[in-house]
C-alpha positions in Angstrom: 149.4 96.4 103.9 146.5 98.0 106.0 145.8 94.4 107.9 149.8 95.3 108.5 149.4 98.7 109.5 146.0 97.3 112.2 148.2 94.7 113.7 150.9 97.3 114.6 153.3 95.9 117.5 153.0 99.2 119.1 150.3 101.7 120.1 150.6 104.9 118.7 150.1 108.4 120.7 146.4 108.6 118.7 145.6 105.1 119.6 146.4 106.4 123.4 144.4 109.2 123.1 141.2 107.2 121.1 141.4 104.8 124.0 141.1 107.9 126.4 138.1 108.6 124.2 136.3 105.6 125.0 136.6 106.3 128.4 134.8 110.1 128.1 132.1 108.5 125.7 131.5 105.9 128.6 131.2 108.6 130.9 128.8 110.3 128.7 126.8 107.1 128.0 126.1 106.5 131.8 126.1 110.1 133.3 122.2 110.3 133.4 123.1 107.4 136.1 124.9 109.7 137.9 122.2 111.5 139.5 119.8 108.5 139.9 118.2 107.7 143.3 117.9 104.7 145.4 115.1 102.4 143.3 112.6 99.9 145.1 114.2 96.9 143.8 116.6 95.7 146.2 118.5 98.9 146.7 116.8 99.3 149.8 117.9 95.7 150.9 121.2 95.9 149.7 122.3 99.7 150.9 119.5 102.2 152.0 118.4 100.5 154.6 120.9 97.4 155.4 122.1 97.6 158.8 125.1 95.6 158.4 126.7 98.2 155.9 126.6 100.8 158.8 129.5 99.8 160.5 133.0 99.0 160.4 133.8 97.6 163.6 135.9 94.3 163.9 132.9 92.2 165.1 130.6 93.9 162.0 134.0 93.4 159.8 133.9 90.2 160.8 130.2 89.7 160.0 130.3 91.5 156.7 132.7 88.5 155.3 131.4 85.3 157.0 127.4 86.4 156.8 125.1 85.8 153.8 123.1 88.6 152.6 119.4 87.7 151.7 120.6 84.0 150.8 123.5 84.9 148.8 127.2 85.1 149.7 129.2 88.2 148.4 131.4 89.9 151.2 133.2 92.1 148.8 130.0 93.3 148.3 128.8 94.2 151.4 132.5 95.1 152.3 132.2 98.0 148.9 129.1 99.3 150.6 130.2 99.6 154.1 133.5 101.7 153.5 131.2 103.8 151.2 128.7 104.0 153.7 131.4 104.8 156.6 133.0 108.1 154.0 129.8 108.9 152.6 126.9 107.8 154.5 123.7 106.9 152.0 124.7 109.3 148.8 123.0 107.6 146.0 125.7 109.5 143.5 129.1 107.7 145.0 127.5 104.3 144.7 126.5 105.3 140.9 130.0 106.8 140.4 131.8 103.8 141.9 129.9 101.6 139.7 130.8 103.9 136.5 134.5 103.7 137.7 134.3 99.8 137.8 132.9 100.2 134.3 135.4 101.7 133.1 137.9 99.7 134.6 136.9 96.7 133.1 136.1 98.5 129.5 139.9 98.8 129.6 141.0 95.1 130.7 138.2 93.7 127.7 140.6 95.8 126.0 143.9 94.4 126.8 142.2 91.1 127.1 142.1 91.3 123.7 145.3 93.2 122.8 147.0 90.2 124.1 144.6 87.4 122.9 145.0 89.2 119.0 148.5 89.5 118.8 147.9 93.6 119.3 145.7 94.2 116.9 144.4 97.1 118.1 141.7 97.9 115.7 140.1 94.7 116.7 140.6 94.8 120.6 138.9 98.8 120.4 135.9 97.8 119.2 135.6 94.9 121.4 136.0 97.3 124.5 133.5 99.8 122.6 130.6 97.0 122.2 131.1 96.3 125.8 131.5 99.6 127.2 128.3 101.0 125.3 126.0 98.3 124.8 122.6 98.8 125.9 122.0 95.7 128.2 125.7 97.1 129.9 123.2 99.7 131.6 121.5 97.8 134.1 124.5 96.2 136.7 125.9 100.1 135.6 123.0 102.3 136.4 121.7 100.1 139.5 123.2 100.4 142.8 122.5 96.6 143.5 124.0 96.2 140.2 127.8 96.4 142.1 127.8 92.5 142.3 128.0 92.4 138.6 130.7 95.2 138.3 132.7 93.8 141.1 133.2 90.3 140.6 133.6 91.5 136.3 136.1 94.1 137.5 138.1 91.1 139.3 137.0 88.4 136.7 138.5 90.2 133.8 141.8 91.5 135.8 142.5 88.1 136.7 141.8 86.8 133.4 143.9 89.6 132.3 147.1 88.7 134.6 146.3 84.9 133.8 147.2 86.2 130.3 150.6 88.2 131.5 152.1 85.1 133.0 153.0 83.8 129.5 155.0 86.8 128.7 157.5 85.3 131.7 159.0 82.1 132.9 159.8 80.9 136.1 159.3 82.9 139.5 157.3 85.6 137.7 155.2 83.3 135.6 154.3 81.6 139.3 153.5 84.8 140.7 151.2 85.8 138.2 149.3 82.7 137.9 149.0 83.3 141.9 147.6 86.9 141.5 145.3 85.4 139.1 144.1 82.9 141.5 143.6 85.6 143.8 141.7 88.0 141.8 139.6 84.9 141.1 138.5 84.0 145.0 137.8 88.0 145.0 135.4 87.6 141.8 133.6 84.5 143.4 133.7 86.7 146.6 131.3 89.0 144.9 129.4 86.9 142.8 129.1 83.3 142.5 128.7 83.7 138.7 132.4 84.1 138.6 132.8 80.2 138.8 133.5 79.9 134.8 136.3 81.6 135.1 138.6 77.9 134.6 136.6 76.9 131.7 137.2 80.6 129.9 140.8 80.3 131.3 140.9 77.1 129.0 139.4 78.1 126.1 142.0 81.3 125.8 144.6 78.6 126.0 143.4 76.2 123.3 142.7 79.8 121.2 146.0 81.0 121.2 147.3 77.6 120.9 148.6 76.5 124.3 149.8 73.4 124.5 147.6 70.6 126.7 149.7 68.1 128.7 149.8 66.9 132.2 152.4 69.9 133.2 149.9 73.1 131.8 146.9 71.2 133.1 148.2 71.1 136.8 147.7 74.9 137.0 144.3 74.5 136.4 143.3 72.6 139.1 143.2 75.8 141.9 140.8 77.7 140.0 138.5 74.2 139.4 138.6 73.5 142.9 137.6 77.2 143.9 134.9 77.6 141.6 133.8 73.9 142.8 133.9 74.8 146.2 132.1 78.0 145.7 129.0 76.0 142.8 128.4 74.1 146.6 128.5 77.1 148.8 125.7 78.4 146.5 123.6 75.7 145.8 123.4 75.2 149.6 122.8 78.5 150.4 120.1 80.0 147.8 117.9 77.4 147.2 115.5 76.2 150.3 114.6 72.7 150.9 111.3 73.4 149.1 112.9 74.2 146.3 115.1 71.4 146.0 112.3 69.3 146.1 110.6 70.8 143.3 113.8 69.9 141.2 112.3 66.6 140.1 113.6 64.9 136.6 110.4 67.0 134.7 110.9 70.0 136.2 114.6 69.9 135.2 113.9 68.8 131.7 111.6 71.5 131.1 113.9 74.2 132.3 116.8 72.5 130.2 114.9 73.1 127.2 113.3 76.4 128.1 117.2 77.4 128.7 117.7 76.8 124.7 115.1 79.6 124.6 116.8 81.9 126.9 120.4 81.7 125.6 118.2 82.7 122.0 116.8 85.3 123.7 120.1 87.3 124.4 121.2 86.6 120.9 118.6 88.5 119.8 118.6 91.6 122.5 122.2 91.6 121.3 121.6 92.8 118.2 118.1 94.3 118.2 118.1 95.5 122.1 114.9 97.0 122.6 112.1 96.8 124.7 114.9 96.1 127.5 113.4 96.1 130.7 114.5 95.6 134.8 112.6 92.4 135.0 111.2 90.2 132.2 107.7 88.5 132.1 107.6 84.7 132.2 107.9 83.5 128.8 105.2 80.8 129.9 103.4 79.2 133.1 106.2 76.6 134.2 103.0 74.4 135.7 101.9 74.0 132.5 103.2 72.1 129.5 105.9 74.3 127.6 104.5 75.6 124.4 105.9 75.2 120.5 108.5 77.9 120.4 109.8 76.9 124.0 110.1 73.7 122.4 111.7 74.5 119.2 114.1 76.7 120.3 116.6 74.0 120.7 117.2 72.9 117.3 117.3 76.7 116.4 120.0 76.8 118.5 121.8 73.9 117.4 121.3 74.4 113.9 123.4 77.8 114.6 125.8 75.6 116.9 126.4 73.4 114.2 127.3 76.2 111.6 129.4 77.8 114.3 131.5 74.7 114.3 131.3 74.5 110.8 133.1 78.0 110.9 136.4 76.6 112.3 137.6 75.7 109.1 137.8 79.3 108.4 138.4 81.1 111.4 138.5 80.3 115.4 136.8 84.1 115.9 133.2 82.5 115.9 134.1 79.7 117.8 135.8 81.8 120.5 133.2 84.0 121.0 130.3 81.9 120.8 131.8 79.8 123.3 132.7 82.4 125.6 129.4 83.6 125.8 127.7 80.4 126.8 130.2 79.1 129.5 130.2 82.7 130.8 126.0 82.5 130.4 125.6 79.1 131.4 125.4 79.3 135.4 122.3 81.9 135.1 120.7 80.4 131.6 117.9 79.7 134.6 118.5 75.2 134.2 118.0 75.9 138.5 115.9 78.7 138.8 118.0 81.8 139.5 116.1 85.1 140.1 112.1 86.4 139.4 112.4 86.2 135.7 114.1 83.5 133.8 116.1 86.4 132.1 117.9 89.9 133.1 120.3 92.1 131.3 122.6 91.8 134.2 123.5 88.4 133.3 124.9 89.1 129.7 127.5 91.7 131.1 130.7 89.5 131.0 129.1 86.8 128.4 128.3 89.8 125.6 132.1 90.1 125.4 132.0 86.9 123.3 129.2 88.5 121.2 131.5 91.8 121.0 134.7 90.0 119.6 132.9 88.3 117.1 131.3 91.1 115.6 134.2 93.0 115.5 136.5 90.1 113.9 133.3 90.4 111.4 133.9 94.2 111.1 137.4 94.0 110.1 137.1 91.2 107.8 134.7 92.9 105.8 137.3 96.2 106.2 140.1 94.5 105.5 138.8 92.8 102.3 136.7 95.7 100.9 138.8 96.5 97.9 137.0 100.0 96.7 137.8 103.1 98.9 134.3 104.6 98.7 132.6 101.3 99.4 135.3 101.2 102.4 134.3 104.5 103.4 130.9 104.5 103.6 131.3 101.2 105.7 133.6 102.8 107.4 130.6 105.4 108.3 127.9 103.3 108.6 129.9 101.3 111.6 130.4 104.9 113.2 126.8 105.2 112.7 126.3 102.5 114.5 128.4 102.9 117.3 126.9 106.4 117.6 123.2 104.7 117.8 124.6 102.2 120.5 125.5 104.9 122.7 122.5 107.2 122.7 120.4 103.9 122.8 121.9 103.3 125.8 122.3 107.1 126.8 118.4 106.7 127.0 118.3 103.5 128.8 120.0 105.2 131.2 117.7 107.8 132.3 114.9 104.9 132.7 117.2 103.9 136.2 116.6 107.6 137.0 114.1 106.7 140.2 111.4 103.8 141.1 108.7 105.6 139.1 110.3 106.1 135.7 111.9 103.0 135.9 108.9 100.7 136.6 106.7 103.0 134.7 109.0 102.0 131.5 108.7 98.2 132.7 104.8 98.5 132.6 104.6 100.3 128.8 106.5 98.0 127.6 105.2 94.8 128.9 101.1 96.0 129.5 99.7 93.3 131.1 102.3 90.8 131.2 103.9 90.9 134.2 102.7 90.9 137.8 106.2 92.2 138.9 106.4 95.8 136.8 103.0 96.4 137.9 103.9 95.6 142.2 106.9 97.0 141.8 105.6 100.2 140.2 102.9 100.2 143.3 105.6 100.4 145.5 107.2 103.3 143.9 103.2 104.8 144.1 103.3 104.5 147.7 106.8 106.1 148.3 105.1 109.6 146.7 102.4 108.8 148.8 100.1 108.0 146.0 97.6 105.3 148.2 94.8 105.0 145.6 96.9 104.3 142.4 99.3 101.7 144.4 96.2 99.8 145.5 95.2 99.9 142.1 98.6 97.8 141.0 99.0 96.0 143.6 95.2 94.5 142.7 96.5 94.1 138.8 99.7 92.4 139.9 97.7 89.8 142.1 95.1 89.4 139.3 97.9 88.7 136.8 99.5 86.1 139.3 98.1 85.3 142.9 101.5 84.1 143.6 103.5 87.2 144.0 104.1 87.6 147.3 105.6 91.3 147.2 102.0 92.6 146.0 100.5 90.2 148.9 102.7 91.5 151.4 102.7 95.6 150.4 98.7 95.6 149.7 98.1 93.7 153.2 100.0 96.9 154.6 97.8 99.3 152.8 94.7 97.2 154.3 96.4 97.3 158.0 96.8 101.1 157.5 92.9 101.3 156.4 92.2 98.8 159.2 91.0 96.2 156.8 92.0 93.2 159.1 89.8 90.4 157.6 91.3 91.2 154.2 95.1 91.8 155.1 95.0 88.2 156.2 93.5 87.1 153.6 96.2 88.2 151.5 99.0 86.9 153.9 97.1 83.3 153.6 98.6 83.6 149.2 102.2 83.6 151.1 104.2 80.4 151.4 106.2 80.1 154.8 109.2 80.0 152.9 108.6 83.4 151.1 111.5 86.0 151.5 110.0 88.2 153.3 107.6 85.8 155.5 109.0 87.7 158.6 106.9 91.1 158.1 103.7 88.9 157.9 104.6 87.3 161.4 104.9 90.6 162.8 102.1 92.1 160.9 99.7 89.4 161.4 100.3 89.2 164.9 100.1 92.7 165.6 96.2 92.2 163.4 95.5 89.5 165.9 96.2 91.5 169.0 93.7 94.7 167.6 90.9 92.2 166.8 91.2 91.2 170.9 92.5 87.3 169.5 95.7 88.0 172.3 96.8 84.5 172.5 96.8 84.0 168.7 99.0 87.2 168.5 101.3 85.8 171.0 101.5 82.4 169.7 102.4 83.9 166.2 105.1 86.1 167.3 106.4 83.5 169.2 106.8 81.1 166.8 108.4 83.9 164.6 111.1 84.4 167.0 111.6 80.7 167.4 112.1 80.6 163.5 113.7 83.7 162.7 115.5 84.4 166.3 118.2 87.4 165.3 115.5 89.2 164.0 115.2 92.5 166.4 112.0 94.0 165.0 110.2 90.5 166.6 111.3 91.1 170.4 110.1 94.9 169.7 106.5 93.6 168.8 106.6 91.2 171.4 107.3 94.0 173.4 104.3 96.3 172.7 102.4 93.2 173.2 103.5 92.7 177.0 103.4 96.3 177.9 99.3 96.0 176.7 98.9 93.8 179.3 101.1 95.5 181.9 103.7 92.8 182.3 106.4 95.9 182.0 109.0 93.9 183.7 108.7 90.9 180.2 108.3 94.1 178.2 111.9 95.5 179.2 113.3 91.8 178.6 112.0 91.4 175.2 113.6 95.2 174.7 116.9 94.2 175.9 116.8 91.4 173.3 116.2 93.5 170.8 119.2 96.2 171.6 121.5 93.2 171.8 120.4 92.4 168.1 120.4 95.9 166.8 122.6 98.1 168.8 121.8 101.0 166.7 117.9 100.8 166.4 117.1 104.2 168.6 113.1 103.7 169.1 114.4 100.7 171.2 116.1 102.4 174.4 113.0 105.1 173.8 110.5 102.4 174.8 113.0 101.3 177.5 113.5 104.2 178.9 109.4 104.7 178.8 108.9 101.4 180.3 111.7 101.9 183.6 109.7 105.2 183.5 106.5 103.7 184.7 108.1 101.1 186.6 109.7 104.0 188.8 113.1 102.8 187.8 114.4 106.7 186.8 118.1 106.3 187.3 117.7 103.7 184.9 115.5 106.1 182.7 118.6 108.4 182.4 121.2 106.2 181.8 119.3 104.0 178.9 118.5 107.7 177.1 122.2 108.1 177.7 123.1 104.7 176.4 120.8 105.5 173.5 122.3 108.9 172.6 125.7 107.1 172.5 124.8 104.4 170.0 122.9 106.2 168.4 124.0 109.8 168.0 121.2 110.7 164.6 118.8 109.9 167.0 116.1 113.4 167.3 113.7 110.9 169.6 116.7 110.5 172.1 117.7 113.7 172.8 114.1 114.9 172.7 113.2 112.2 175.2 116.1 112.9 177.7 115.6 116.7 177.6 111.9 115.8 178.7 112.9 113.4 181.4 115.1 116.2 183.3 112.3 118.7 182.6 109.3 116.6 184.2 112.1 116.3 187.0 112.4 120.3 187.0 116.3 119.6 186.6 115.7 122.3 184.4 119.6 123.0 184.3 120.4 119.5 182.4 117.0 119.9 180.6 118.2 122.9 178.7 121.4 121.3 178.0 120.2 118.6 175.8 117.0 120.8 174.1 120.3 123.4 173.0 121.7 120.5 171.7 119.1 119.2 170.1 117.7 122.3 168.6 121.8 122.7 167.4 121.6 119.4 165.4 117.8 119.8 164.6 117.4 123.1 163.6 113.8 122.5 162.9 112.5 121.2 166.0 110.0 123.4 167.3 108.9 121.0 170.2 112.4 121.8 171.5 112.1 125.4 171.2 108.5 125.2 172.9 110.5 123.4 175.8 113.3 126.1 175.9 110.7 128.9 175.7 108.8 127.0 178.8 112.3 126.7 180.9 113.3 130.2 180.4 109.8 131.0 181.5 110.2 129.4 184.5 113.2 131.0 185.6 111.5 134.3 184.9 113.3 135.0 181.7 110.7 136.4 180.1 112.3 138.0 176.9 114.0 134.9 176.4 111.1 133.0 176.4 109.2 135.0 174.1 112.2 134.6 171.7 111.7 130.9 171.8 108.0 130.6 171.5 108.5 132.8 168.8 110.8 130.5 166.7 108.4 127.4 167.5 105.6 128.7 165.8 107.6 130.4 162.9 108.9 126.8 161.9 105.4 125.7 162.8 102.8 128.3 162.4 99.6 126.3 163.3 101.3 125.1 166.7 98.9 126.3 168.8 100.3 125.7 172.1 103.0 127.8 171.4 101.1 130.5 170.9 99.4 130.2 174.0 102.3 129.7 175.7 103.7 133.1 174.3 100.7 134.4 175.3 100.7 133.4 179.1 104.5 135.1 178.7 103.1 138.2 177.1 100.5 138.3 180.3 102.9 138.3 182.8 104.8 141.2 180.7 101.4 143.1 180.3 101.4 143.3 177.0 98.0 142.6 177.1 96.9 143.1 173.3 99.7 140.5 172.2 98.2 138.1 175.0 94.6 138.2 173.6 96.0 137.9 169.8 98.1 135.2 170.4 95.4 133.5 172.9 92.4 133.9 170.2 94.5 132.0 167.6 95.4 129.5 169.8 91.5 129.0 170.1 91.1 129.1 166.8 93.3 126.0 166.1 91.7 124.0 168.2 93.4 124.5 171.7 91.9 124.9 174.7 92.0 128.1 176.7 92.7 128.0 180.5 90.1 129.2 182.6 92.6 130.6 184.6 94.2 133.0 182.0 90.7 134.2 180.6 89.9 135.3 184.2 93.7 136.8 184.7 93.8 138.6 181.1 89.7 140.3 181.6 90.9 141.5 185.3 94.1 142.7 184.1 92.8 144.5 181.0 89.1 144.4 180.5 89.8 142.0 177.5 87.9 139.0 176.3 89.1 136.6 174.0 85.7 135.7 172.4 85.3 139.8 172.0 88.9 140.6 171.3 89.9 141.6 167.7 
């Protein structure tokens, strides 16, 4: 009777309204997320600070869905991030909130999923949606901003296993059409994540589950989403790994990994149930150099010896079989066989494959429901599953305040791994440095290279730190640990270049950057070093060519037509001055240098008219400029406005109150007004900050009023 009333044909208005629930318990779950910042691992990369996200344009449309990002191909991605970027400009909330919406989204299609798949057994198909909406590990692709490529391609994975589904309930045309939006939904899923590829195989599996029948006909269908996720296995084995890396993937290398993979697929069965000490990144279980050790070893007939009693379930149920298998063909492209990220494990991956995990332990909840035959025994099972659930969610309510910025987060990765792991440690030193912390990042950075000489990321930010204390010897020392193949070998070019040039070895400098831009040859930040390089030695004329280069590249990098518009300065060529400032201020509207640097041109050219044009506007978008208003307060005191001049002065040193030369200024102003007290007090500060006192004034004020400065009070 009750597995009767569970397996009702129709949802009721309370099962409605529960569902609804799950959605506001989500909501609570991740809404610590909500008000998370950017975080210093790969946010910055991915959205903060990626120039291709910042426009919409048809040629930047266009580059958005053919161009890799960082090795990897996922348009959608990029696509999500650019319209975001284009409504909302670099809000850390609307990324968060989109990836909670996603969440939810697909909370809802696990649960029709499996409303379908069970014959509408909506007891069943809730708690499958619950586990996945609320599990701990769920927090990670939620809670990160870099985390969309895991919501996105599982928010189109799941829709178009879920239409996949829907065909069956039609024949004919509409059966067609839904198999087509399925195949759709299935490019956009591999569009977003390569992962999405085991899509066919899970398509399969439903079919054999609910008892599909297999002949040359139902096979036929199929063969679009094997030859999409085939094409797109390629596309990514081309694109990620570098030659280098393909030729470390010898026959030993491979082996180990396949058996270190048995270990990994145990370790998410484990952080399944018992998910504690979860962290961002996970330490190296061992040194791949060196020979695997016992428990690496005998993890595979661990998990063969459950395999085999999972098969041996079939003669009771297909529940554990379905599940089980779900979870390793969905697990399978990142169980790290080829290499797939810094640590062999991340939470991210287990956030379509813990579905499989989910269902079975809630076809094990509802057996034991069903055939608990005392109603106190029921109800306190009943109570401990609430329990349960209730633990789930503040577990992961917790987890998700770790995400809240770089600091807490990587400070959580270094308590619970002390020691371990040279990423928490760099990556903890970066989120030091961002507070401005020097002393303390230096200090990690020096664990994280101690712990393992090979991260590069700890190379790369403590060689900046050495630069900064001009530590040259040592900076490139620590750039000689990098491999040229290293992701982010392109700041050591520039870095170790610019090193070369200070320590008066200019042909090495030139011969580095060179060979950086022959490498790397879209990368604008190269041609601008170059550039600096050039104008040292007074060859302004290759100086402006390397610039031009560079704007090509990055149209919207402002410091560029700056040091254009500098370099035509010296080279006399001032209508060209004008209209690069111009060209600048166009392209580049956020630009405070710009503006600034334009007003200034006009005013060295006493076209004081045009001059006090662009410090307005300046001063009208950046309220806080004082060098403006000292600019404004020196026009207006050139055309003899006096009181308006004061009135600007005035405002430049109330925003900045040590700015000495505007209080001199003011004071020259309040000379030619005779206000001769003001004069000497405003003149005697300016001394006392450091500035130094015209001659000329000192001589003017002690005629004028008998006043010294050095006697003044």
């Amino acid at each position: 009777m009750e597995e009767k009333i569970i397996s009702e044909n129709k949802m009721k208005k309370s099962q409605v309204f529960l569902l609804i629930g799950l959605m506001f318990i989500t909501v609570f779950v991740f809404y610590p997320a909500l008000s998370a910042n950017f975080v210093a691992l790969d946010d910055g990369a991915m959205v903060a600070e990626n120039r291709k996200i910042r426009s919409l344009s048809p040629s930047n449309f266009k580059a958005l869905l053919l161009e890799p990002h960082y090795k990897l191909y996922h348009p959608i991605v990029n696509l999500s991030y650019a319209v975001e970027y284009h409504f909302f400009g670099a809000d850390p909330y609307i990324y968060h909130a989109d990836n909670l919406i996603l969440h939810l989204f697909s909370t809802l299609f696990v649960f029709f999923i499996f409303f379908r798949l069970t014959k509408k057994n909506y007891a069943l198909s809730f708690i499958t949606a619950f586990v996945f909406a609320c599990h701990p590990m769920h927090v990670e692709p939620v809670a990160w901003i870099t985390g969309r490529k895991d919501t996105l391609y599982a928010f189109f994975f799941l829709a178009s296993w879920l239409a996949y589904l829907k065909a069956y309930s039609y024949q004919g045309k509409k059966y067609v059409c839904f198999i087509a939006i399925s195949l759709v939904l299935f490019l956009f899923s591999c569009l977003s994540k390569s992962m999405a590829v085991t899509l066919p195989a899970v398509l399969i599996l439903c079919d054999w589950f609910t008892g599909e029948k297999f002949d040359k006909k139902s096979l036929l269908k199929y063969l679009p989403f094997i030859a999409v996720a085939a094409a797109f296995s390629l596309i990514t084995y081309l694109m990620y790994y570098t030659q280098g890396q393909k030729s470390d993937f010898t026959l030993y290398t491979l082996f180990v990994n396949f058996v270190s993979a048995h270990f990994n697929a145990l370790f998410y069965i484990v952080k399944f149930m018992i998910p504690v000490k979860l962290s961002a990144v996970y330490p190296h279980f061992y040194n791949v150099k060196l020979n695997p050790p016992d428990y690496i070893l005998y993890s595979p007939a661990l998990l063969y010896g459950i395999a085999v009693l999972v098969l041996y379930s079939l003669k009771k149920t297909k529940n554990i079989f379905f599940g089980s298998a779900l979870f390793a063909i969905v697990m399978l492209p990142v169980i790290n066989i080829l290499p797939t990220g810094v640590s062999p494990v991340a939470d991210r991956y287990a956030y379509i494959s813990f579905i499989g995990f989910a269902y079975v332990l809630a076809s094990g909840i509802m057996f034991l429901y069903v055939n608990i035959r005392k109603k106190y025994i029921k109800i306190l099972f009943s109570a401990a599953v609430s329990a349960a659930m209730i633990i789930m969610c503040f577990t992961a309510h917790t987890r998700a305040e770790k995400w809240h910025d770089s600091g807490t987060l990587f400070e959580d990765m270094v308590k619970n791994y002390p020691g371990e792991m040279s990423k928490a440690y760099s990556l903890r030193a970066i989120g030091y440095k961002e507070k401005g912390m020097e002393k303390k990042a230096e200090k990690d950075l020096e664990m994280a290279l101690y712990l393992d000489l090979r991260n590069t990321e700890a190379a790369c930010v403590l060689a900046t730190i050495r630069i900064g204390q001009k530590k040259y010897n040592e900076a490139l020392r620590l750039y000689s640990l990098l491999y040229y193949d290293d992701y982010n070998i392109e700041v050591v070019y520039m870095y170790s270049s610019r090193i070369y040039y200070e320590k008066q070895h200019k042909d090495k400098a030139f011969e580095i950057i060179k060979d950086g831009i022959k490498r790397f040859p879209n990368i604008y930040y190269f041609y601008n070093t170059l550039s600096i390089f050039y104008a040292y030695e007074k060859e302004y004329d290759k100086a402006v060519e390397s610039l031009q280069k560079s704007k090509r590249l990055n149209p919207k990098y402002g410091e560029t037509y700056k040091d254009i518009a500098q370099l035509y300065d010296i080279l006399g060529k001032f209508t060209l001055v004008e209209k690069e400032y111009k060209e600048g201020i166009l392209n580049c509207p956020d630009s405070r240098n710009l503006l600034y640097g334009l007003g200034e041109f006009y005013f060295n050219f006493k076209d004081l008219g045009n001059a006090s044009v662009i410090f307005m506007k300046t001063v009208k978008k950046f309220p806080g400029d004082f060098e403006s208003y000292l600019y404004l307060g020196n026009i207006e005191s050139i055309n003899g406005n006096f009181k308006k001049a004061l009135y600007y002065y005035t405002l430049a040193v109330l925003i900045k109150n040590d700015y000495a030369q505007a209080y001199f200024a003011r004071a020259q102003v309040h000379l030619e007004m005779n206000n001769y007290l003001k004069s000497a007090q405003d003149a005697k500060y300016a001394k006392s900050l450091g500035f130094n006192i015209n001659q000329d004034y000192e001589k003017e004020l002690k005629q004028k009023s008998g006043i010294s400065i050095s006697e003044s009070k």
